[in-house]
N, C-alpha and C positions, 0 to 999 in steps of 0.2 A: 504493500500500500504506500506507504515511505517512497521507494524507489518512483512508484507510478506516479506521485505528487511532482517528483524530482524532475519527471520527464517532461510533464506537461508546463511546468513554471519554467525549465528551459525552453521549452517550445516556445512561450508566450514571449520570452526577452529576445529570441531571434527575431519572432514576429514584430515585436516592438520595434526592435531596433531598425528594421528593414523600414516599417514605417514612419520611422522617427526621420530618415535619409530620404525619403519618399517627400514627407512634408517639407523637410527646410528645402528640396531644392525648389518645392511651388511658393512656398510662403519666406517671404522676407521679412526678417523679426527687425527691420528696422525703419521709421519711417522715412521717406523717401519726398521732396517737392514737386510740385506738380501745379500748374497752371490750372484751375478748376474751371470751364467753361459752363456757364449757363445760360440755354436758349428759350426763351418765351413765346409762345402762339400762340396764334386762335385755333383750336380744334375746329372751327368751322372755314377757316381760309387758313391753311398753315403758312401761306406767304406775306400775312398780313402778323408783323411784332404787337406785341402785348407787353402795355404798363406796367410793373410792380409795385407795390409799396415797398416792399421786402423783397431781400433773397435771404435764403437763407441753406446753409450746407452742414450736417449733424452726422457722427458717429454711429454707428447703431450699435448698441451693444444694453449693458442691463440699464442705465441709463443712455437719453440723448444728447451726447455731448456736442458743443458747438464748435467747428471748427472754421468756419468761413461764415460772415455776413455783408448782407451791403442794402441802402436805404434808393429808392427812386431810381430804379432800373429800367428801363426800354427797351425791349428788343432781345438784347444780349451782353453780358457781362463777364469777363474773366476775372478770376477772382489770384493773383500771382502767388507763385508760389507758397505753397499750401504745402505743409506736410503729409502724407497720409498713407496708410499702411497699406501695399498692395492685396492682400488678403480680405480687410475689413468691407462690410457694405455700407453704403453711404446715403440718407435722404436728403433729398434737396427738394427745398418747398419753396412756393413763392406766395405771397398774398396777393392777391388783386379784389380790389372792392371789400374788401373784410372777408373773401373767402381762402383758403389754403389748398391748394393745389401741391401733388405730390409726385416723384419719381425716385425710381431707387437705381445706385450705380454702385460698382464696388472700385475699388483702391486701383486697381490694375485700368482699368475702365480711362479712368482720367490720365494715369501712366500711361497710356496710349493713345492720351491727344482726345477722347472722345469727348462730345460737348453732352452735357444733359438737357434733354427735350423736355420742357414742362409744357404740355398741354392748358388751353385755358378755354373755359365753356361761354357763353353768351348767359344772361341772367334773364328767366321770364319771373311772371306772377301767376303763371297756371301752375297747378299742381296734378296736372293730366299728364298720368304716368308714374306716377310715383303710388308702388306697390305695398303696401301692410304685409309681409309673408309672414309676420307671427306676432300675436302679442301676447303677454304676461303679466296677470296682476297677483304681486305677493302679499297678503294682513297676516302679520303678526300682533297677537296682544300682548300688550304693556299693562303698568301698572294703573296707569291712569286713563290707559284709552287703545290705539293703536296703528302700526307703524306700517305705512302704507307705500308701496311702490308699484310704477308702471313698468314695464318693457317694452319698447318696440323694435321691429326687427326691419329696418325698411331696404327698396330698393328703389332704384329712378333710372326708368326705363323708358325716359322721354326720349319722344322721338320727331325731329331731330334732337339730340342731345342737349340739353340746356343745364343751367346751374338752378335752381329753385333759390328766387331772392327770399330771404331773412325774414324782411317787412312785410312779405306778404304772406307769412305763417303757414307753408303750405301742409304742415300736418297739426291739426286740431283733437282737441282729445277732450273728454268729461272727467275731470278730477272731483274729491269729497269734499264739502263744503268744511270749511275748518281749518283746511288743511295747511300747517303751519311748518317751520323749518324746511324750508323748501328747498331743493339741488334740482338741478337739470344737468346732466351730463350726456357730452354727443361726443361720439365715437364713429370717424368717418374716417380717419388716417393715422400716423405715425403716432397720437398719443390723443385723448380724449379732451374737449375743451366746457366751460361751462357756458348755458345760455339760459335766458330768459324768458318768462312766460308773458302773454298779457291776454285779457278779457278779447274773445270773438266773437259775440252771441252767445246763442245759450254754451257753448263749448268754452274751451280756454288753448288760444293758440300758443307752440310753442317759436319762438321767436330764432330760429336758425336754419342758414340756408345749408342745402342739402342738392351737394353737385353728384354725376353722375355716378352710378355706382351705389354700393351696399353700405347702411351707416347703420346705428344701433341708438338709441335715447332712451334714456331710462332718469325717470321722474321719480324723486322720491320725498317722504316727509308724512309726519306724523297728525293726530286728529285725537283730541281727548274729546274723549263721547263717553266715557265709563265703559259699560259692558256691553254695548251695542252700536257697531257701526252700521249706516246706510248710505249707499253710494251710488253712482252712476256710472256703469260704461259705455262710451260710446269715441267714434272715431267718424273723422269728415271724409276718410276713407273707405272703399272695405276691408274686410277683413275676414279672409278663411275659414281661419283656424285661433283660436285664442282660448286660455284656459286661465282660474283662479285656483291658488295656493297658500294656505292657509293654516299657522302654525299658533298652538296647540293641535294636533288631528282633532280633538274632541270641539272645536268650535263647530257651530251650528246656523247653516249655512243655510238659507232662505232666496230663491227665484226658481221660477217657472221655467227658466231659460238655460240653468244649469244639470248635469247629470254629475254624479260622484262618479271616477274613476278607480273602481274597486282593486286594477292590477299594477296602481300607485305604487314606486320603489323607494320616494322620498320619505328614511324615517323621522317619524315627529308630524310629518305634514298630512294634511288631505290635500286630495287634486279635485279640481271639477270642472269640467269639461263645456264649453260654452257652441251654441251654433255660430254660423256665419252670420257677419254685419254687413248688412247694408249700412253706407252713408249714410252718419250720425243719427243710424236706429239703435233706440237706447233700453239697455238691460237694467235694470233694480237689482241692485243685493242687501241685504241685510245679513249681518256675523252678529254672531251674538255668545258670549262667552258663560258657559256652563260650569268651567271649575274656576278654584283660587288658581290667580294672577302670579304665572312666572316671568326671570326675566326671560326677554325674548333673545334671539341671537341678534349678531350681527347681520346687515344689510348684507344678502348673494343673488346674485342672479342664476345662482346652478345651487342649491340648498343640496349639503352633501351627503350621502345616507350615511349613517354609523352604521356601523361593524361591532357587534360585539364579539367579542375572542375571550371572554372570561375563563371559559371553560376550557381552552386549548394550553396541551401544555409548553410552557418558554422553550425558543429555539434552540438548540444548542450551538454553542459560538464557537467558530471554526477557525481555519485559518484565511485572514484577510484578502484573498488570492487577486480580488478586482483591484483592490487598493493599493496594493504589491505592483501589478501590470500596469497602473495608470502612471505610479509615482516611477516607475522606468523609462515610460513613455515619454514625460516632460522630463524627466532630467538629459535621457536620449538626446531628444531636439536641443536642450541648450549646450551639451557637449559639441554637436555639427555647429549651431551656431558660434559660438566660441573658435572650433576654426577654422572660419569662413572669415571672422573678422581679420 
């Protein structure tokens, strides 16, 4: 057993090693200058330049570091040498009109003279075309009331392609009356931004424009009602498919318009299954809380089932064999680099 452990962890450090020589000759561990070019158009005349407010050129990695910017851009801008790592990927966004436009290059990419093409959309005020493919409402009860979120899952499928302007709210939604601590977050590219609600009628539009492509908005905040909420759904779009989720499970969930989903995998929660909306056709719910008031979780838009393992017995601890091959792996690679330099 001994010996067969012996063979295989030799195995793993030739393999290492081979791939350690493999990598440093693609990957350069060290930054390198490079002329950053970035080009602006209109997606709908690509021979016609587009103004920026911004440019702007980011790292990607666990945070967005900034490595290039520049303010009132036209057309096209090089950004001079620029350090930047050939292996790494790169975002470069540009703002036009309060909106963010995005493309991704990697390090080698601009080492190679290439310029970044950011696309840019035309702004309407229709919201013809822009798809609801999913929404989600989560109530959790609080002590005093409860913590209410939306989800939506959109897409814009306008055609011809356009940017959906801000001001003109092009997705409207039915929030609870009360409803206080308020976030709006929009998730349309490289990192999520916050936006604004304001009064549309009977509904409450949210105030952010939504260019081509799939974005996500989720509305959230809280409602001290005691032990009984009543709310409205509804959207100025349709909408498929949509469902409420609702933690304690034992809350007690009231419409005509809901079904329980019995083969629910989320523990702690009920599911209940909603039909298709027509254009701001509006559902009633009422929750209403039958036990003593725990705390609730934190705010998820994927609530995560628990596992219980009480009863399984502890693994037994081996030898580290992954952590053994990784911690080879990196030291490999900085051996080659070491003498490269």
């Amino acid at each position: 057993m001994v010996s067969s452990r012996r063979r295989i962890l030799a195995l793993a450090l030739l393999l290492s090693l081979i791939a350690s020589l493999a990598l440093a000759q693609q990957a350069d561990l060290r930054p390198r200058p490079a002329d950053l070019t970035v080009r602006l158009v209109s997606a709908t005349d690509q021979n016609t330049p587009v103004s920026a407010d911004r440019v702007m050129v980011r790292s990607l990695g666990a945070l967005l570091d900034v490595v290039a910017e520049a303010e009132t851009v036209r057309g096209e801008i090089t950004l001079p040498q620029v350090d930047v790592l050939n292996f790494k990927p790169y975002i470069v966004s540009a703002w036009v009109d309060g909106v963010g436009y995005h493309t991704r290059m990697s390090g080698q990419d601009f080492l190679d003279g290439k310029a970044a093409v950011i696309h840019v959309f035309e702004q309407t005020d229709s919201p013809e075309g822009l798809d609801v493919t999913g929404m989600n409402v989560v109530v959790r009860r609080r002590e005093t009331g409860f913590d209410y979120e939306l989800i939506l899952s959109l897409e814009n499928l306008s055609r011809p392609q356009r940017t959906m302007r801000a001001d003109a709210m092009p997705l409207r939604v039915a929030l609870p009356e009360g409803l206080a601590g308020v976030t709006v977050e929009v998730d349309d590219g490289p990192e999520p931004f916050a936006a604004e609600l304001r009064p549309a009628g009977r509904l409450t539009g949210i105030v952010a424009a939504i260019p081509p492509g799939q974005a996500r908005i989720t509305v959230a905040g809280r409602v001290d009602t005691g032990r009984e909420l009543e709310f409205r759904v509804a959207c100025n779009r349709p909408v498929d498919a949509w469902s409420l989720m609702t933690w304690p499970g034992d809350l007690a969930v009231d419409s005509f318009d809901l079904r329980e989903d019995r083969d629910n995998d989320y523990a702690g929660f009920s599911r209940w299954i909603g039909r298709a909306l027509a254009p701001e056709q509006p559902v009633d719910i009422r929750v209403t809380a039958t036990t003593a008031t725990e705390a609730a979780p934190v705010f998820s838009d994927s609530p995560t089932p628990v596992v219980d393992t009480t009863d399984e017995a502890p693994a037994e601890r081996g030898t580290p064999w992954m952590t053994i091959i990784a911690a080879v792996v990196l030291f490999g690679a900085y051996i080659v680099w070491k003498l490269r330099r």
